[in-house]
Backbone as a chain_set.jsonl record, in Angstrom:
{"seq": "XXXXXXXXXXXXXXXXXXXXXXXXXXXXXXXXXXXXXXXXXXXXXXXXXXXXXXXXXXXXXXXXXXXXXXXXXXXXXXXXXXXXXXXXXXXXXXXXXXXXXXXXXXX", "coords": {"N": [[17.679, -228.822, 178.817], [16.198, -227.95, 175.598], [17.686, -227.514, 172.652], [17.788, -224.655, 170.331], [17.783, -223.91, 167.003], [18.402, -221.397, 164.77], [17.529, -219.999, 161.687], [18.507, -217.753, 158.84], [18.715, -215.508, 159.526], [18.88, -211.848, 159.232], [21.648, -210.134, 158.17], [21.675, -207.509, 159.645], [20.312, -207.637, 162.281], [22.093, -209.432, 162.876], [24.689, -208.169, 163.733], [23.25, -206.339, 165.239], [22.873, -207.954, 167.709], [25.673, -208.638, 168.01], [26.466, -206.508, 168.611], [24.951, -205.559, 170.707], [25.948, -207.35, 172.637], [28.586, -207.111, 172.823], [28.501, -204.31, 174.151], [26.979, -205.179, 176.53], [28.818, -206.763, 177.744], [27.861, -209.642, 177.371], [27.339, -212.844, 176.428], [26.659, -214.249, 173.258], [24.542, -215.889, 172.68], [23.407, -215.195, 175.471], [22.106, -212.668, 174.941], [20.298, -213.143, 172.664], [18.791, -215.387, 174.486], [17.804, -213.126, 176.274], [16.568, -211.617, 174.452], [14.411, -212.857, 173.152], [13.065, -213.619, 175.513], [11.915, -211.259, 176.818], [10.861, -210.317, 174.052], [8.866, -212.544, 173.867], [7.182, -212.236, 176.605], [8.102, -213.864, 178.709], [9.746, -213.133, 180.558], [10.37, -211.245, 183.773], [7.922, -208.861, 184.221], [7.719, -208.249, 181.174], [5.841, -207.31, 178.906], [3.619, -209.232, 176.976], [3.56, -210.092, 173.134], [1.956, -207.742, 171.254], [-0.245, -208.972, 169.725], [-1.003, -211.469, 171.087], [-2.637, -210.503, 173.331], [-4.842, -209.351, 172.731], [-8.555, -208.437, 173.154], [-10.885, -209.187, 171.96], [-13.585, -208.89, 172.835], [-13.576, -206.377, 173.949], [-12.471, -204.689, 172.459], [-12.75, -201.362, 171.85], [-14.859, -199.321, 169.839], [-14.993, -196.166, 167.657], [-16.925, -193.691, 167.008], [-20.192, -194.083, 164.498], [-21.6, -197.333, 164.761], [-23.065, -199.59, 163.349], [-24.69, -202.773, 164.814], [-24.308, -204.986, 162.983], [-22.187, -203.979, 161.599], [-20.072, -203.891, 164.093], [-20.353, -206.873, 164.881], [-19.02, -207.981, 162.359], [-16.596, -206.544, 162.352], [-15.57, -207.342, 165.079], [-15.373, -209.891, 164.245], [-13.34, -210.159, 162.351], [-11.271, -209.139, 163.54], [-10.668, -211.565, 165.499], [-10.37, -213.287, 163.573], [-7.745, -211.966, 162.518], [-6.129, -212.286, 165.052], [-5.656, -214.594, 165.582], [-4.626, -216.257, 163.53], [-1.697, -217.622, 161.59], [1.465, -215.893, 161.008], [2.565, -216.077, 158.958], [0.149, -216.438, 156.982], [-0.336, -213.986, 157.003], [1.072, -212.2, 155.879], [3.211, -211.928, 152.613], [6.123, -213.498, 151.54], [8.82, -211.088, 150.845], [9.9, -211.692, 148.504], [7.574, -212.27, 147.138], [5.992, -209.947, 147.528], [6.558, -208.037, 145.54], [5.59, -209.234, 142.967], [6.037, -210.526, 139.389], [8.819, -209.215, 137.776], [7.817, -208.266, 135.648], [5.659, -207.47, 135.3], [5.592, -205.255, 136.887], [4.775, -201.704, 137.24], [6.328, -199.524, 137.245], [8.268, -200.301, 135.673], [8.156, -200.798, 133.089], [8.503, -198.929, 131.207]], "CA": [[16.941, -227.844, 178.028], [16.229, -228.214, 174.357], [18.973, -226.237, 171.784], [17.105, -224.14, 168.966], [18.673, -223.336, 165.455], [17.789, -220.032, 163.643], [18.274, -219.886, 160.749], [18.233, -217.096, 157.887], [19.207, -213.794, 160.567], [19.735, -210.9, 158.6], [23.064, -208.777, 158.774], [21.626, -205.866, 160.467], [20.088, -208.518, 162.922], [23.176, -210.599, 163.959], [25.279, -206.948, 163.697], [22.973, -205.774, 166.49], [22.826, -208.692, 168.455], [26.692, -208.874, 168.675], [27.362, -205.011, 169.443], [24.781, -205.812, 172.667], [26.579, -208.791, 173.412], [29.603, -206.504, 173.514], [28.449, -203.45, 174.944], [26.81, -205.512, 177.815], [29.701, -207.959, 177.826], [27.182, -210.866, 177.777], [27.586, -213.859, 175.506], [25.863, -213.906, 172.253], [23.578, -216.76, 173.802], [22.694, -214.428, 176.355], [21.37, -211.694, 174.31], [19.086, -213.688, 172.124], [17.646, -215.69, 175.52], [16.908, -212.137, 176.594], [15.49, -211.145, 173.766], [13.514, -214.208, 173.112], [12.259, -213.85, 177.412], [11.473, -210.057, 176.586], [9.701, -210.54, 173.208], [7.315, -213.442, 174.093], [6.598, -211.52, 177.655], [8.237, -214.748, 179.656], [10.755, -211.994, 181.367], [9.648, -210.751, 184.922], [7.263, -207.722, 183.944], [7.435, -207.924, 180.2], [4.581, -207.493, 177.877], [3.63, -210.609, 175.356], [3.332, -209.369, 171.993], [0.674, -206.982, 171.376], [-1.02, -209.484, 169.209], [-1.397, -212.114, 171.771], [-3.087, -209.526, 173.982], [-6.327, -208.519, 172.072], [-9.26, -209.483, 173.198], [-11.778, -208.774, 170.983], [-14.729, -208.352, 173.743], [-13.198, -205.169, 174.906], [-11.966, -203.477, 172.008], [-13.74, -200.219, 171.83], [-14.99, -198.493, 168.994], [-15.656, -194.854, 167.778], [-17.894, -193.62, 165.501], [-21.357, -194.795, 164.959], [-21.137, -198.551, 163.555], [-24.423, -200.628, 163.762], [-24.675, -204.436, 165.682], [-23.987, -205.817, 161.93], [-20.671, -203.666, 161.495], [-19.58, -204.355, 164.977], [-20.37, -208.017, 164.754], [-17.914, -207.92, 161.305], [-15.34, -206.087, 162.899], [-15.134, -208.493, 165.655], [-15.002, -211.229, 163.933], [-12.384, -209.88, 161.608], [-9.866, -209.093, 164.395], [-10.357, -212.688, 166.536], [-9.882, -213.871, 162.637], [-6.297, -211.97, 162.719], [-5.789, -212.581, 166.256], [-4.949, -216.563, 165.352], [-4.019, -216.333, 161.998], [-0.565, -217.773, 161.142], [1.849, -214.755, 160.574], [2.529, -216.534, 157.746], [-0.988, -216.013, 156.041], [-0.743, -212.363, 157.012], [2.43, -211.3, 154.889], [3.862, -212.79, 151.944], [7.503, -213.084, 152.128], [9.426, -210.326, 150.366], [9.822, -211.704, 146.969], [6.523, -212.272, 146.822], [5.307, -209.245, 147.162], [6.648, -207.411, 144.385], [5.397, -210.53, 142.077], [7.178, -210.76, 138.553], [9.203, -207.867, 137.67], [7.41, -207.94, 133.93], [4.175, -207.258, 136.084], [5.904, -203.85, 137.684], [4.08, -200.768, 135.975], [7.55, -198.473, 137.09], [9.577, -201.25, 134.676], [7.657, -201.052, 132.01], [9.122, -197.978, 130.532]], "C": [[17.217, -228.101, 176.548], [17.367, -226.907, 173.605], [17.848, -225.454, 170.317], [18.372, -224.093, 167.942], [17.942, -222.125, 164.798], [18.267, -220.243, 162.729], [17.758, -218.405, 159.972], [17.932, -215.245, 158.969], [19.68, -213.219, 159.263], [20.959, -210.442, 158.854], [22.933, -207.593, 159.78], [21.302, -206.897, 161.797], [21.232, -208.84, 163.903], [24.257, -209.126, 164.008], [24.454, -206.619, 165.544], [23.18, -206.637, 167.452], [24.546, -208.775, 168.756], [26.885, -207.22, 169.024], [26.214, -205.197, 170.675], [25.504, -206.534, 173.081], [28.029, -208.158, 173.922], [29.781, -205.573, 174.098], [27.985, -203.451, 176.397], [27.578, -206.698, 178.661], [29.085, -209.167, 178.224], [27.747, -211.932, 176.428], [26.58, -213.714, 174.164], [24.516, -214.663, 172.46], [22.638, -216.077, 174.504], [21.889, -213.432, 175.918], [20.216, -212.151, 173.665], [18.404, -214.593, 173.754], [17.095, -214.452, 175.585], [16.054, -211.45, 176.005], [14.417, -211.658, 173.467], [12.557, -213.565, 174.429], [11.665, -212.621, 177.061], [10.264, -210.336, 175.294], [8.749, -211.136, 173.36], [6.621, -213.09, 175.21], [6.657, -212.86, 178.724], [9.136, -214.159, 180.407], [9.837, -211.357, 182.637], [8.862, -209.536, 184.518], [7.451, -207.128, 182.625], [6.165, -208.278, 179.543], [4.892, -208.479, 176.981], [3.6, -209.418, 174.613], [1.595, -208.772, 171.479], [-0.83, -207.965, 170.928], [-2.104, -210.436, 170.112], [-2.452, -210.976, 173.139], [-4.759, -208.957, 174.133], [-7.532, -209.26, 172.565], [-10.667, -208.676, 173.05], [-13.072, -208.204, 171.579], [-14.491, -207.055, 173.892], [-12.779, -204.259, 174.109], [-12.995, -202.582, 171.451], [-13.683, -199.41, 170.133], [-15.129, -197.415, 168.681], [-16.337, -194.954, 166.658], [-19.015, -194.344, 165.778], [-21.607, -196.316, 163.661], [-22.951, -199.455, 164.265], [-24.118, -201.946, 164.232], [-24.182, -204.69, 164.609], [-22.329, -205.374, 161.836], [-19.947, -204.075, 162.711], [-19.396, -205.716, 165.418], [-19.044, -208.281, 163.273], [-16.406, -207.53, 161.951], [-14.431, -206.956, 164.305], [-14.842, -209.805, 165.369], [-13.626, -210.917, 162.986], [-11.05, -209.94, 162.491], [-9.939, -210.201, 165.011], [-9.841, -213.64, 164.929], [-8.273, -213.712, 162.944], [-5.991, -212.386, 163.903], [-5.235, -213.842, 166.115], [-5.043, -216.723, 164.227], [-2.578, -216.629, 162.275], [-0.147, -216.749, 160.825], [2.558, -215.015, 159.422], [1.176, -216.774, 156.525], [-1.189, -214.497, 155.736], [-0.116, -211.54, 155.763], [2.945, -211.981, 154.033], [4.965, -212.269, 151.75], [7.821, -211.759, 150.864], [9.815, -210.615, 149.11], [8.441, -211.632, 146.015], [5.34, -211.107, 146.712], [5.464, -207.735, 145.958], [6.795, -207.962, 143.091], [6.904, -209.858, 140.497], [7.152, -209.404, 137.727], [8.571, -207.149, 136.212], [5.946, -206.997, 134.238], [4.351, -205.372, 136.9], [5.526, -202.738, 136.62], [5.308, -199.714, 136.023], [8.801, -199.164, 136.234], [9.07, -200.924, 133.379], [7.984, -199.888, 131.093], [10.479, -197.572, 130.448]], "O": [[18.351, -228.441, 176.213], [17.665, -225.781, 174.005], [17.303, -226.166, 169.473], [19.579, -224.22, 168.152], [16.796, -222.226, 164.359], [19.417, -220.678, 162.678], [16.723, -217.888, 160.392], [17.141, -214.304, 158.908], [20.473, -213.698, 158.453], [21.266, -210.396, 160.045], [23.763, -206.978, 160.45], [22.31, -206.949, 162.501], [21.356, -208.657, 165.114], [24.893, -209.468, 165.005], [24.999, -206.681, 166.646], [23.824, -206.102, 168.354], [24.76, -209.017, 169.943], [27.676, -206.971, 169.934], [26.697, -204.928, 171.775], [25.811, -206.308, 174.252], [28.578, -208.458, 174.983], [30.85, -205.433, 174.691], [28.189, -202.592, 177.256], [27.255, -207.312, 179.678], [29.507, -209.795, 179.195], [28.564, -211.542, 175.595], [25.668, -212.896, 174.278], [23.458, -214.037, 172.403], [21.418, -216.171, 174.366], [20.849, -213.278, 176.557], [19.132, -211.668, 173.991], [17.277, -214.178, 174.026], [15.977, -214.333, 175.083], [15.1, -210.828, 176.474], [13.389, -210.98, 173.488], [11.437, -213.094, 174.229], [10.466, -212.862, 176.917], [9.066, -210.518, 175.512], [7.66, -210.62, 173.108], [5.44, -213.436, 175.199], [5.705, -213.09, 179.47], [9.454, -214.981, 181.266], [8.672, -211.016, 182.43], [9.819, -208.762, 184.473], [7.428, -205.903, 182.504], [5.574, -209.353, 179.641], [5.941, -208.667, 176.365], [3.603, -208.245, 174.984], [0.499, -209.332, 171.424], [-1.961, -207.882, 171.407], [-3.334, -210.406, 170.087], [-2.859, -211.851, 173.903], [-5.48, -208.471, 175.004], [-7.617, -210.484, 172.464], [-11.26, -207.871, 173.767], [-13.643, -207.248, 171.053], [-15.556, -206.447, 173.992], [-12.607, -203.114, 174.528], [-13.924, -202.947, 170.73], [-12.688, -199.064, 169.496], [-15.693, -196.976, 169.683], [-16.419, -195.77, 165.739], [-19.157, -195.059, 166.771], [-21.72, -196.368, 162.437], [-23.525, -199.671, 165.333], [-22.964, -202.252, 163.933], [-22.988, -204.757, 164.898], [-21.404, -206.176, 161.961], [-18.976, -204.764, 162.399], [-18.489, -205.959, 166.213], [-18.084, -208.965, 163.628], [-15.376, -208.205, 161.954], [-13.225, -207.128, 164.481], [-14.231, -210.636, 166.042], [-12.798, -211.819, 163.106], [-10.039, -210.596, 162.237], [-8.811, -210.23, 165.504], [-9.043, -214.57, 165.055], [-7.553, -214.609, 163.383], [-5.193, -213.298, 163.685], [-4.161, -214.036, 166.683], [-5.804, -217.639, 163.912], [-2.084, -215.96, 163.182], [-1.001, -216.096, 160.225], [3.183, -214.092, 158.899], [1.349, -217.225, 155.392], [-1.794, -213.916, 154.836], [-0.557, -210.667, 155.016], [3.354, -213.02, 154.55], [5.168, -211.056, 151.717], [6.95, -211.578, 150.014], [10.139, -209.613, 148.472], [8.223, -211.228, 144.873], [4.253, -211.167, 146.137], [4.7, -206.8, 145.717], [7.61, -207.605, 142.24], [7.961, -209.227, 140.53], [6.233, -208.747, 137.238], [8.73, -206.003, 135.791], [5.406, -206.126, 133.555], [3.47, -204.602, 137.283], [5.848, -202.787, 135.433], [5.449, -199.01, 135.023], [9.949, -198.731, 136.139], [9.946, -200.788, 132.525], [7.552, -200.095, 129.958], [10.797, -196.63, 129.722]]}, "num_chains": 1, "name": "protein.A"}
């Protein structure tokens, strides 16, 4: 079996991951497989991630939206649906660009 590397775990992160590891006396190993098998929905009767899930035929609307809006709206979500979750969010420095640019600094 192939070995991964993580890198860049937060504190609160690797904090939680070792108080399961010691409250279910498993290995630290063991906790991330399970979380890994649980999150991606490769665990006996876990859900994938909601994202992977959607399927755009079926999701129901309310309200009264015409063929043109409902044609938009579907295409919008099979857009996010396979989007990189790296196009979605820009990392955390990035989104509070340069601090000269902040209108609560500026006074």
């Amino acid at each position: 079996m192939p070995d991964l590397v993580v890198r860049h775990i937060d504190n609160v992160m690797a904090e939680r991951i070792k108080t399961l590891a010691k409250d279910r006396r498993w290995s630290i190993n063991d906790v991330v497989l399970h979380a890994l098998k649980h999150g991606l929905g490769l665990a006996e009767g876990a859900q994938p991630f909601a994202e992977t899930m959607l399927d755009t035929d079926t999701v129901v609307l309310s309200g009264h939206w015409d063929a043109a809006e409902r044609a938009a709206f579907h295409e919008a979500v099979q857009a996010l649906s396979v989007a990189p979750s790296s196009q979605l969010v820009a990392p955390p420095e990035e989104t509070l660009g340069d601090p000269a640019e902040r209108p609560g600094d500026r006074f």
